[in-house]
C-alpha positions as CSV (number, residue, x, y, z in Angstrom):
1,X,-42.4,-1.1,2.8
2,X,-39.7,-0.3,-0.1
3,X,-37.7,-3.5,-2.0
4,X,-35.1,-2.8,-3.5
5,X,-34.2,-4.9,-6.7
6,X,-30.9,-5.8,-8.1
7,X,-29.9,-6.7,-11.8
8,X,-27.3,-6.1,-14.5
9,X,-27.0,-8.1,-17.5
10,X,-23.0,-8.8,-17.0
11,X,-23.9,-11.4,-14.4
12,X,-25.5,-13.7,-17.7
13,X,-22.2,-13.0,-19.2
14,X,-20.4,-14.9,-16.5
15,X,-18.9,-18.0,-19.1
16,X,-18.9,-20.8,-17.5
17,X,-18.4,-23.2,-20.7
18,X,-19.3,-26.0,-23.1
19,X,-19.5,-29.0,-20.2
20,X,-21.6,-31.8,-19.6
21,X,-23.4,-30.8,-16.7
22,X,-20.6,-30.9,-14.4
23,X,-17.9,-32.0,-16.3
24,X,-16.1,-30.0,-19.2
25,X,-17.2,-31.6,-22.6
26,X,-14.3,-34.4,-23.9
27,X,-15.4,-35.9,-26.6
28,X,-12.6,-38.4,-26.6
29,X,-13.7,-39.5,-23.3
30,X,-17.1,-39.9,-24.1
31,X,-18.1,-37.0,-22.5
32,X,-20.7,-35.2,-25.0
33,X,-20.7,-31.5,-25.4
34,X,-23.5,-30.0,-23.6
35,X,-24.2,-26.7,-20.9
36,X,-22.6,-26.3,-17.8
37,X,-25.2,-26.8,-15.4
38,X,-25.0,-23.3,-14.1
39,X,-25.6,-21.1,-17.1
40,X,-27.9,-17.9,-17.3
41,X,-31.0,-19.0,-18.5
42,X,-32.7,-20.0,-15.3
43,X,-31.4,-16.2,-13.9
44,X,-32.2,-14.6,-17.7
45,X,-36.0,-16.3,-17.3
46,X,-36.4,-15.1,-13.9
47,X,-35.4,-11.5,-14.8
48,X,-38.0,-11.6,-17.8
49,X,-40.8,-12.6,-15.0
50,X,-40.2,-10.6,-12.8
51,X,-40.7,-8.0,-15.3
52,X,-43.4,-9.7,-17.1
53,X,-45.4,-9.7,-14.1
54,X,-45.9,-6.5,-13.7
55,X,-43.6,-6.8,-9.9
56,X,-40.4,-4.9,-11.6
57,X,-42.7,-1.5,-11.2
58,X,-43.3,-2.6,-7.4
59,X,-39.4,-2.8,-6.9
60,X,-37.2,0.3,-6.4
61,X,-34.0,-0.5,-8.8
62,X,-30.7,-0.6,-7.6
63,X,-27.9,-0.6,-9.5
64,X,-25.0,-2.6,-8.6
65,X,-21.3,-1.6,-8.2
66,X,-18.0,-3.7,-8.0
67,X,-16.6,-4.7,-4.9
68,X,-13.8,-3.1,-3.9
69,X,-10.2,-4.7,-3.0
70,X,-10.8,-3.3,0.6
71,X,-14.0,-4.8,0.8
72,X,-13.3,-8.9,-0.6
73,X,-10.1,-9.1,2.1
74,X,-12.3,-8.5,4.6
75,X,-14.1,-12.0,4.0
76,X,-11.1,-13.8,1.4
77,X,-7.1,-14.4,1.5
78,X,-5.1,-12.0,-1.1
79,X,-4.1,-15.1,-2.5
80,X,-7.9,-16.4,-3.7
81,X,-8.7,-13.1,-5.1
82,X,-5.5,-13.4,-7.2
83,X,-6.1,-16.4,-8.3
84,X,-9.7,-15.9,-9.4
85,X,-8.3,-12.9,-11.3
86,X,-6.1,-14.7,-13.0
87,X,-8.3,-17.8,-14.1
88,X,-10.2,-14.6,-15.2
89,X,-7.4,-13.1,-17.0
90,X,-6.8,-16.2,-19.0
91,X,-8.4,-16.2,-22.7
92,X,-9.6,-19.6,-21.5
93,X,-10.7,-19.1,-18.3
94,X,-9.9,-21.5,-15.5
95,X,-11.4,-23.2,-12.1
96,X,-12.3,-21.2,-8.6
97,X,-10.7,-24.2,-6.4
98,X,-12.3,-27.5,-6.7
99,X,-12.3,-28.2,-10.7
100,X,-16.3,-28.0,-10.7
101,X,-16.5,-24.1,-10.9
102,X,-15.6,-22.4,-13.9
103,X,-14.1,-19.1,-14.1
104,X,-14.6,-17.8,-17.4
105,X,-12.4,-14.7,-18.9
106,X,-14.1,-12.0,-17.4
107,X,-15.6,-13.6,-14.3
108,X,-13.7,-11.6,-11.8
109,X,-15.3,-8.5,-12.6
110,X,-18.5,-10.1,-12.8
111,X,-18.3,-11.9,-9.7
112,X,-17.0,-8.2,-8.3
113,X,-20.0,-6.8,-9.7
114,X,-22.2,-9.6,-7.6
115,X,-20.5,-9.2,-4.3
116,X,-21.3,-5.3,-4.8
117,X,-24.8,-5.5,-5.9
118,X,-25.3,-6.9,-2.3
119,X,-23.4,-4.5,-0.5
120,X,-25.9,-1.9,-2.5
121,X,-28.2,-3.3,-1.2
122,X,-26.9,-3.4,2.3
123,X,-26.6,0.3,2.1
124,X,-29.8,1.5,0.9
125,X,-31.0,-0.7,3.9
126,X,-29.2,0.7,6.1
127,X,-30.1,4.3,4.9
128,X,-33.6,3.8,5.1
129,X,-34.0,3.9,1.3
130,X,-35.5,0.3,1.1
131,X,-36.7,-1.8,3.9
132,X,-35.8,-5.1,2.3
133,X,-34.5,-6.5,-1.0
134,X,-33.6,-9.1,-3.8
135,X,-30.2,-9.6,-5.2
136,X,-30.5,-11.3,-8.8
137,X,-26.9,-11.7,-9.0
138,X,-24.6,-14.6,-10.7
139,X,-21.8,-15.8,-10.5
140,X,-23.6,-17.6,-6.7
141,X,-21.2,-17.7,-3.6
142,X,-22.5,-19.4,-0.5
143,X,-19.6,-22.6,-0.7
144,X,-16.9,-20.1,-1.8
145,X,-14.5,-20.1,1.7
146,X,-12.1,-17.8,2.5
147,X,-9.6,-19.6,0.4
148,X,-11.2,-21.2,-2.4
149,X,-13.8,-21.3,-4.8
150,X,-16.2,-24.3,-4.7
151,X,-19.5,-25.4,-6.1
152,X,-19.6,-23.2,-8.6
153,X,-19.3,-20.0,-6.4
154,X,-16.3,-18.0,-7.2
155,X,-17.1,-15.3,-4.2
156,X,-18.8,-15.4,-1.1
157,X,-21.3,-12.6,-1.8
158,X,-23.1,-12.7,1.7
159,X,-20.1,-12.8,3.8
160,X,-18.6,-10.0,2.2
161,X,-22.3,-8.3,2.5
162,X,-22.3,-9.3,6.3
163,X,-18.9,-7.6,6.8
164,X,-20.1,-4.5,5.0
165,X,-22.8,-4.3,7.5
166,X,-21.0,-5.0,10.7
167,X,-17.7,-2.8,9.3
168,X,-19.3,0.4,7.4
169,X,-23.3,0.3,8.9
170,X,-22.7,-0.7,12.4
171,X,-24.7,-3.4,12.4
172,X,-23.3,-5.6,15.4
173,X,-25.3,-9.0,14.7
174,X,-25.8,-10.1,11.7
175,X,-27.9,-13.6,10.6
176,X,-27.8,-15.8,7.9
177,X,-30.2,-18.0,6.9
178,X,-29.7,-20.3,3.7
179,X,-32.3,-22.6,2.3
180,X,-30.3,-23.6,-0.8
181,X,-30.5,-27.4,-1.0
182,X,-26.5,-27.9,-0.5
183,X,-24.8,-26.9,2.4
184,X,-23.8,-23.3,3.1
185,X,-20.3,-24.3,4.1
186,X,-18.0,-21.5,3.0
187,X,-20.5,-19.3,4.8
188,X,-20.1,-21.1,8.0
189,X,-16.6,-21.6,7.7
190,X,-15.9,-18.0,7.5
191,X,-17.8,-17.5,10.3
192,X,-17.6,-20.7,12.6
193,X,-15.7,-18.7,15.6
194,X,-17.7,-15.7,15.5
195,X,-20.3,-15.1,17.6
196,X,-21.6,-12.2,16.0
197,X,-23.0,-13.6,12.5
198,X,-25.2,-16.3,13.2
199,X,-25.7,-18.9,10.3
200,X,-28.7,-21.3,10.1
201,X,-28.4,-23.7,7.1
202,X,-31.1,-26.3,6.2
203,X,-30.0,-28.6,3.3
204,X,-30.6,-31.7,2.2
205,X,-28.3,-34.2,4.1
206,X,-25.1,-35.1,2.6
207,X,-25.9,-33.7,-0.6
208,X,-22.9,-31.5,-1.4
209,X,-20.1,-30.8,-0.8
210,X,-19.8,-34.6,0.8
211,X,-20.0,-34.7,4.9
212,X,-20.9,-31.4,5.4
213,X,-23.4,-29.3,7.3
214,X,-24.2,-31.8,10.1
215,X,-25.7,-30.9,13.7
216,X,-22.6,-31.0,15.2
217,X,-21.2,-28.5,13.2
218,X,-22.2,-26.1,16.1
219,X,-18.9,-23.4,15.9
220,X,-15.6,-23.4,17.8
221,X,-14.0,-21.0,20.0
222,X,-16.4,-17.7,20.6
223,X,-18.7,-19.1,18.2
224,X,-19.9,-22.4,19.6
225,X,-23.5,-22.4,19.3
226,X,-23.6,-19.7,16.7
227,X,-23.9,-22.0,13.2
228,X,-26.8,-24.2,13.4
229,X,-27.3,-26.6,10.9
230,X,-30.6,-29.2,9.7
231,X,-29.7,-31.3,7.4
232,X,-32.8,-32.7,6.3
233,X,-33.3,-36.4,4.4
234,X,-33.5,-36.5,0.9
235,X,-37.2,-36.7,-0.3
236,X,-38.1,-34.0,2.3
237,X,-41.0,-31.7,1.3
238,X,-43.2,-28.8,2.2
239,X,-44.1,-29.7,5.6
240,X,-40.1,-31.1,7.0
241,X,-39.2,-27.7,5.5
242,X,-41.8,-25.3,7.5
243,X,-41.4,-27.3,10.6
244,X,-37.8,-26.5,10.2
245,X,-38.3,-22.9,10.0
246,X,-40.9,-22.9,13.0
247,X,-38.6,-25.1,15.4
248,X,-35.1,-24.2,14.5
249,X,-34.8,-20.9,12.0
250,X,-37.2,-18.7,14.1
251,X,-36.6,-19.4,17.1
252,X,-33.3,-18.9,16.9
253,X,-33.8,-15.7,15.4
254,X,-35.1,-14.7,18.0
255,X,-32.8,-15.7,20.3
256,X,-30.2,-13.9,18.2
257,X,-31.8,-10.7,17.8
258,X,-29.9,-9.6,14.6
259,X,-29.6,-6.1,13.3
260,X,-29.8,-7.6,9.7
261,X,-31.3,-10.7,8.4
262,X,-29.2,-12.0,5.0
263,X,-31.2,-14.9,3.4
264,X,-29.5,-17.1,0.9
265,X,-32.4,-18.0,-1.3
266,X,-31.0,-21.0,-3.7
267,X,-34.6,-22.8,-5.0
268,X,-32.6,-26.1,-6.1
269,X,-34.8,-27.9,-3.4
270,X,-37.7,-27.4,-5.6
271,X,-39.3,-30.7,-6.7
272,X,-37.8,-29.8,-10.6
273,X,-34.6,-29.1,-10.0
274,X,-31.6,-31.3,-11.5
275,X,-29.3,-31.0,-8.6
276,X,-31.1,-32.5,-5.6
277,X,-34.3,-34.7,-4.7
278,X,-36.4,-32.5,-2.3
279,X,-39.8,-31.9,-2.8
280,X,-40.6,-27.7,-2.3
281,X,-42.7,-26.0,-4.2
282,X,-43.8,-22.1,-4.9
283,X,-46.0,-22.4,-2.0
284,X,-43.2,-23.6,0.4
285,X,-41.2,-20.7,-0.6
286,X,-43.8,-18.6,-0.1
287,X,-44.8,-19.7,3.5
288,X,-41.2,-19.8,4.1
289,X,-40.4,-16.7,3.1
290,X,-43.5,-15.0,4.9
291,X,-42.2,-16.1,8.4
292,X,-38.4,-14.3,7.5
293,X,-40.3,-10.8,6.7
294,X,-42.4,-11.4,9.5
295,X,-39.3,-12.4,11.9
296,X,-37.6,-9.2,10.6
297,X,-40.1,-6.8,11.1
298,X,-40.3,-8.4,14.7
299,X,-36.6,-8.1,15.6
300,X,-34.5,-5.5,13.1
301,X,-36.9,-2.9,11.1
302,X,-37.7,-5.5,8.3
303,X,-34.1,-5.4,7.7
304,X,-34.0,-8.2,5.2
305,X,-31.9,-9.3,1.9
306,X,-32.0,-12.1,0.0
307,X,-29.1,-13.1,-2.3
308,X,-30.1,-15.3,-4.8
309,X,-28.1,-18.9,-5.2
310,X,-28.8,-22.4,-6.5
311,X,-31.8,-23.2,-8.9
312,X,-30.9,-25.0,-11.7
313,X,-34.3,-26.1,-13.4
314,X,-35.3,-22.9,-16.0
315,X,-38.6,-23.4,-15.9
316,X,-39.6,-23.8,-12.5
317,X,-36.9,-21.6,-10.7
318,X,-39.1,-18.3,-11.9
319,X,-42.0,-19.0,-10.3
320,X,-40.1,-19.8,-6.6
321,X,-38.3,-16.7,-6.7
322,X,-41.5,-14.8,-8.0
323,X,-43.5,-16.0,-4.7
324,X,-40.8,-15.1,-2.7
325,X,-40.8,-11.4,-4.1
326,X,-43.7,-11.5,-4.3
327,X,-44.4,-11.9,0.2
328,X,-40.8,-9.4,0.3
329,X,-43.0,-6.7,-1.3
330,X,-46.5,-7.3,0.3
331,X,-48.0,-7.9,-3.5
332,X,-49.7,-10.3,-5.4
333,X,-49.0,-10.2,-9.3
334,X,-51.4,-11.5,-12.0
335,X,-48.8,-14.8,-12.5
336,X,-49.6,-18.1,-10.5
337,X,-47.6,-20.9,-10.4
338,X,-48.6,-22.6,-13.8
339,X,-47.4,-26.1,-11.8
340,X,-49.4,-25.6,-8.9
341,X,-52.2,-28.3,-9.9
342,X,-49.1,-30.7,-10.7
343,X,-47.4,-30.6,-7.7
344,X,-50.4,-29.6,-5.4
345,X,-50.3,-33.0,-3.4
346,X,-46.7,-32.4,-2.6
347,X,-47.6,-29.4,-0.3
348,X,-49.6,-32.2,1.9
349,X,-46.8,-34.5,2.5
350,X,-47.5,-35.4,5.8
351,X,-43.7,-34.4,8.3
352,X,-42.1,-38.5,8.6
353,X,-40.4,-39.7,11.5
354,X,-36.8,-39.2,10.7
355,X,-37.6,-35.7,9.0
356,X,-39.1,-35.0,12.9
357,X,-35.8,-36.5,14.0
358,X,-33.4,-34.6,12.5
359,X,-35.5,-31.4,13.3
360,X,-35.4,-31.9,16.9
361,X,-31.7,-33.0,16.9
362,X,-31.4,-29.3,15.4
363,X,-34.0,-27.5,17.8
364,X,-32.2,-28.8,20.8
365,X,-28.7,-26.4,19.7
366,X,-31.1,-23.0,19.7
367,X,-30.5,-23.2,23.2
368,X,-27.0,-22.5,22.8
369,X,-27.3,-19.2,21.5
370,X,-26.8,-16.4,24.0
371,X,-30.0,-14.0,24.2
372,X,-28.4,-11.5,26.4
373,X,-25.0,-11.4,24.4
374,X,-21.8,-12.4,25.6
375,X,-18.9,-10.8,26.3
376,X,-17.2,-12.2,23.9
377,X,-19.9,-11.2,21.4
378,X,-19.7,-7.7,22.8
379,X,-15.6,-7.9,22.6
380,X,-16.2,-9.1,18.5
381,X,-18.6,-6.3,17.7
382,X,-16.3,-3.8,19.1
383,X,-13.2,-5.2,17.4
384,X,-15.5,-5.1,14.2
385,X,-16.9,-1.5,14.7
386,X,-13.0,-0.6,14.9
387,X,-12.3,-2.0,11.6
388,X,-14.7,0.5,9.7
389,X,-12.9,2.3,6.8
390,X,-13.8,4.4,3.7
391,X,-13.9,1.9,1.5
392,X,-17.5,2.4,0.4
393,X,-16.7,3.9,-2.6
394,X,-17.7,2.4,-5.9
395,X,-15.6,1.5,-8.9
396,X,-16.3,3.0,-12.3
397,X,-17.8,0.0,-14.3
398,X,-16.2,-0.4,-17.5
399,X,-17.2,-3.6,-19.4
């Protein structure tokens, strides 16, 4: 088993400002000059672990390209990608969409340079180079829609990743699984009438954006029963989250059968991060991220990538993404979790009745999902396989 790793330092240069946490500094207002909550150091601290550890020599490095044209229209309207070039061309910078998520000049090459570093990765999978692998990318992109940046996320980098693999690789199914603490909407909105990307989203309930990522946002059209979603009760912990991913993510996995497993893996559901109040730690991740490799070696080759997201606190968000290299690569590096006797009663939260609740709600839609295939499904993945082009081909990168 090969994992293949990608970095580039361009993604810490992605400026997203002198803010307050959310909100751009205003002195005037109050409003104190601070850091935006998504800055580099919780990526730059991760990198430096990874390396640190000893793990970097495991990994099989891959170096990232920009996203073609070709290749972001496939997933976003002409007119987004314009606009985030030009909140990119500005000296300034300017907003993706929603006035939370901060272009800064530059960012559309850097957010072009993210998008690619998965589609690298979708390659080398698909050539048998690597068997699975870890995007360290930033600018993040799971809420970015079709037409419109949101929640900090500029680009959808795993849509654009799934096309690549249905378009250029061939791969006809394609699932998602995202375990960021906020809903994966742009993800599922891109995909809500397709049947042949399946998306599985566990979040914690009504978190962000606002009154999204419910159960009974199930898909439309062709793709009703395709986007499952558990949106799990603030304060939920290690046990809600592994029940989660034995009643709802695997089985429906395996009712899917996917030719490639893409795993959003935003740790801002760890029990230090800033932007939300669940409870996981390292070892959650780790369990969690143990039953994907094992799910992928069951159903696709160990076809597996995992796009990093959320995780906001810098000095816990190393050590999650460490343990889930860490069961991606089959090794065990000399670092433990340097919290683990802190947070050690966390992992024995006992599952609580409305945790159960909302689980089951969710387990009950895996029946939806078609294990033969549908027509439909077969119509879609032919329609895709027609749209395959030449557009593989990587820009020079000039910085």
């Amino acid at each position: 088993m090969t994992t293949g790793y990608v970095f580039h330092h361009a993604y810490l240069w992605h400026d997203t400002g002198t803010s307050a946490g959310l909100l751009p500094a205003d002195p005037a207002a109050g409003i104190q000059p601070a850091v935006h909550i998504e800055n580099p150091e919780a990526k730059r601290r991760t990198h430096e672990l990874i390396h640190v550890s000893g793990l970097l020599r495991e990994l099989l490095v891959i170096e990232p390209r920009r996203a073609t044209m070709t290749e972001l229209l496939r997933v976003h309207t002409p007119a987004h990608v314009q606009h985030i070039r030009t909140q990119s061309d500005r000296r300034g910078g300017g907003d993706a969409g929603d006035g939370y998520s901060p272009v800064g000049h530059g960012s559309y090459d850097i957010a072009r340079l993210a998008a690619g570093g998965l589609l690298a990765l979708v390659t080398a999978v698909a050539d048998g180079d690597i068997t699975n692998g870890y995007a360290l990318t930033r600018p993040p992109g799971h809420h970015a829609t079709a037409d419109t940046g949101m929640g900090f996320c500029l680009l959808n980098n795993l849509a654009i990743a799934a096309r690549h693999a249905q378009t250029v690789h061939g791969m006809g199914r394609v699932a998602i699984v995202d375990w960021d603490a906020h809903h994966g909407n742009g993800t599922q909105a891109i995909f809500y009438p397709d049947p042949t990307v399946l998306t599985i989203s566990l979040q914690q309930a009504n978190c962000f954006p606002p009154d999204s990522g419910w159960t009974h946002e199930n898909g439309i059209a062709d793709g009703t029963g395709y986007a499952l979603n558990v949106p799990l009760p603030a304060g939920s912990g290690h046990a809600a989250y592994l029940h989660a991913m034995r009643q709802v993510v695997i089985p429906a996995l395996d009712r899917f059968r996917p030719d490639l497993i893409l795993l959003a893996n935003g740790v801002d559901a760890n029990v230090f991060d800033p932007m939300a109040r669940q409870m996981l730690t390292t070892s959650t991740y780790r369990a969690m991220t143990r039953l994907l490799v094992d799910a992928a070696d069951r159903l696709c080759h160990g076809r597996l990538i995992a796009a990093h997201e959320g995780g906001y606190s810098p000095f816990y968000t190393p050590y999650c993404v460490l343990a889930v290299l860490e069961e991606l690569t089959g090794t065990t590096t000399r670092v433990t979790d340097p919290f683990a006797t802190v947070v050690a009663a966390y992992t024995a939260e006992p599952l609580r009745p409305h945790q159960q609740d909302v689980i089951d709600e969710a387990a009950h839609l895996v029946s939806r999902i078609d294990a033969t295939a549908t027509s439909a499904t077969r119509r879609s993945a032919d329609r895709t396989r027609q749209r395959r082009d030449d557009s593989g081909h990587p820009d020079v990168l000039v910085f």
